[in-house]
C-alpha positions as CSV (number, residue, x, y, z in Angstrom):
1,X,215.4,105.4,90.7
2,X,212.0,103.7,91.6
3,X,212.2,101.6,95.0
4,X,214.0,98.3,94.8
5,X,212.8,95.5,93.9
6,X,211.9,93.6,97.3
7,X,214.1,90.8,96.1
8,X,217.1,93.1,95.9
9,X,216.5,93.5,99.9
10,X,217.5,90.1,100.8
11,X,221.5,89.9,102.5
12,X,221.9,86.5,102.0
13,X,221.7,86.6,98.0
14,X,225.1,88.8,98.3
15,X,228.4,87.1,98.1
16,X,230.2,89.4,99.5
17,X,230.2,92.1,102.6
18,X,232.3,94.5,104.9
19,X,231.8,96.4,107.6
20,X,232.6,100.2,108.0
21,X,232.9,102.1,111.1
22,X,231.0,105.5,111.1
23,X,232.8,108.7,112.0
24,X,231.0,111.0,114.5
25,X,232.1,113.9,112.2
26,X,229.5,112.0,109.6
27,X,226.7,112.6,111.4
28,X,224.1,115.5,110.0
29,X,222.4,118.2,113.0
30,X,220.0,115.6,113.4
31,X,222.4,113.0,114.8
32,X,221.9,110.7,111.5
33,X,224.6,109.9,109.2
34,X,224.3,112.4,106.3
35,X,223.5,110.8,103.0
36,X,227.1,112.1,101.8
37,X,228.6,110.0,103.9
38,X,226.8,107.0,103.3
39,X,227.5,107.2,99.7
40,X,230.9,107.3,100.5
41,X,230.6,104.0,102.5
42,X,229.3,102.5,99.1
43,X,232.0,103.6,97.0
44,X,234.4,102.1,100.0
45,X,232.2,98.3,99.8
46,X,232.5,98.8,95.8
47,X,236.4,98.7,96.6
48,X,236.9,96.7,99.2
49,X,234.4,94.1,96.5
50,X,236.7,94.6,93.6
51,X,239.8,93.6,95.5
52,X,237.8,90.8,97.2
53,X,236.7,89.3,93.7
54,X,240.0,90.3,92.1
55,X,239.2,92.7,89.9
56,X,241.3,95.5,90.4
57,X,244.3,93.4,90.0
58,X,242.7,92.0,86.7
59,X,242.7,95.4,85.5
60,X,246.3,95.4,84.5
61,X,247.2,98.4,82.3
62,X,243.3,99.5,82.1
63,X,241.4,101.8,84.9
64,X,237.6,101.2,85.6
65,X,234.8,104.1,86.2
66,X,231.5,104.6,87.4
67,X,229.4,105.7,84.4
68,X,225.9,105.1,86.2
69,X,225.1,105.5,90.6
70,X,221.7,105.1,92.0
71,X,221.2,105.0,95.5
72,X,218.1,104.7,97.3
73,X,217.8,105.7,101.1
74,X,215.6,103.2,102.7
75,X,216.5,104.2,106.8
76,X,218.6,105.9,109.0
77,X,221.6,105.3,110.1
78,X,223.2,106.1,113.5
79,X,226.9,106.7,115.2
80,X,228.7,104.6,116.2
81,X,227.1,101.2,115.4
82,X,229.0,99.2,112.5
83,X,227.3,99.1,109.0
84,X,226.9,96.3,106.4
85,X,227.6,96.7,102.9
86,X,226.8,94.1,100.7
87,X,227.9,93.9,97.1
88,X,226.9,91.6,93.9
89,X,227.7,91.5,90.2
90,X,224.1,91.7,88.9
91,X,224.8,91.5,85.3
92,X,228.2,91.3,83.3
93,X,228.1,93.4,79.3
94,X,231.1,93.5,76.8
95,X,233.0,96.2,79.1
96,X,230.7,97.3,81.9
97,X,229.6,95.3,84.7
98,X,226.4,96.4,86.9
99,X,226.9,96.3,90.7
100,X,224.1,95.9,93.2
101,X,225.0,96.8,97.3
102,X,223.1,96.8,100.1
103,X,224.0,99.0,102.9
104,X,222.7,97.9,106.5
105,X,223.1,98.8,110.4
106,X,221.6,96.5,113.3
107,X,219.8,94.3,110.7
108,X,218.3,97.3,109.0
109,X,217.8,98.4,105.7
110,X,219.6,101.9,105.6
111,X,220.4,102.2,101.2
112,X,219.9,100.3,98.3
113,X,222.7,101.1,95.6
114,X,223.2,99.8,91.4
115,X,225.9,101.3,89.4
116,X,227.7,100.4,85.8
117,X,231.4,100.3,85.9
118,X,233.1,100.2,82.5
119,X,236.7,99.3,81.9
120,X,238.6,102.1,80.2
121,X,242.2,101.9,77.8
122,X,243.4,104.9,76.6
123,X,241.2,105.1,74.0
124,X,238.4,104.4,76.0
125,X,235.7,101.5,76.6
126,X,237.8,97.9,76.6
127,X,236.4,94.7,76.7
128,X,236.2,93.5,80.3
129,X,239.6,91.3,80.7
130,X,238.8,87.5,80.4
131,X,240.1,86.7,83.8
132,X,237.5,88.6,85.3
133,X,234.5,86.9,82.9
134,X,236.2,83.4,84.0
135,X,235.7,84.0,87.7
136,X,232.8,86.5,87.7
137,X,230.0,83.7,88.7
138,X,230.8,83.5,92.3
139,X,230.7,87.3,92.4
140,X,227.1,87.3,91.3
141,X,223.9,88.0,93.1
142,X,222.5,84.6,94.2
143,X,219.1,83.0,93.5
């Protein structure tokens, strides 16, 4: 994945954010948190943003999966400050939606993350539920 567009970088165009403590057992030899562990806190914002925004409980009688994860590790980040992640709706299809997160400690950049979720039925790909497309606007990344 090429490095983010600038535009990307900016906090304030995300709706939505929580903050993760970092476990000392996270931590790499070089006393940095391993880049394991910070995709973890990722998948944890991409939650924590889907029950914020509602979707999960949209999802009624469907299941959701990442199909696409790019993450680009712009710093380092350190035990035991508090980290940022910031999450978006970037762009809305028939049954995936793309994500776009920032993940920041001390007012630093530490990764840039996009991934595609798709909604899945048992026979696979469903269109997204119209709840969701009804209140997905706020959920977007901001001008």
């Amino acid at each position: 994945m090429p490095k983010p567009d600038p535009a990307l970088l900016d906090p304030a165009r995300y709706p939505f954010f929580s903050e993760i403590e970092p476990r000392f057992a996270d931590l790499d030899l070089n006393m940095h948190i391993n880049n394991v562990a910070m995709a973890a806190y990722l998948e944890d914002g991409r939650v924590r943003f889907h029950r914020a925004c509602g979707y999960r409980d949209i999802l009624s009688g469907f299941s959701s999966m990442i199909v696409s994860l790019g993450i680009e590790y712009l710093g380092e980040g350190h035990y035991p400050d508090t980290l940022q992640v910031h999450s978006a709706v970037e762009r809305v299809g028939r049954s995936s939606h793309g994500l776009v997160q920032l993940l920041r400690q001390n007012g630093r950049l530490v990764a840039f993350a996009r991934s595609t979720m798709v909604a899945v039925g048992e026979d696979g790909p469903e269109a997204l539920p119209p709840d969701f497309l009804a209140g997905v606007e706020e959920w977007k990344l901001r001008s």
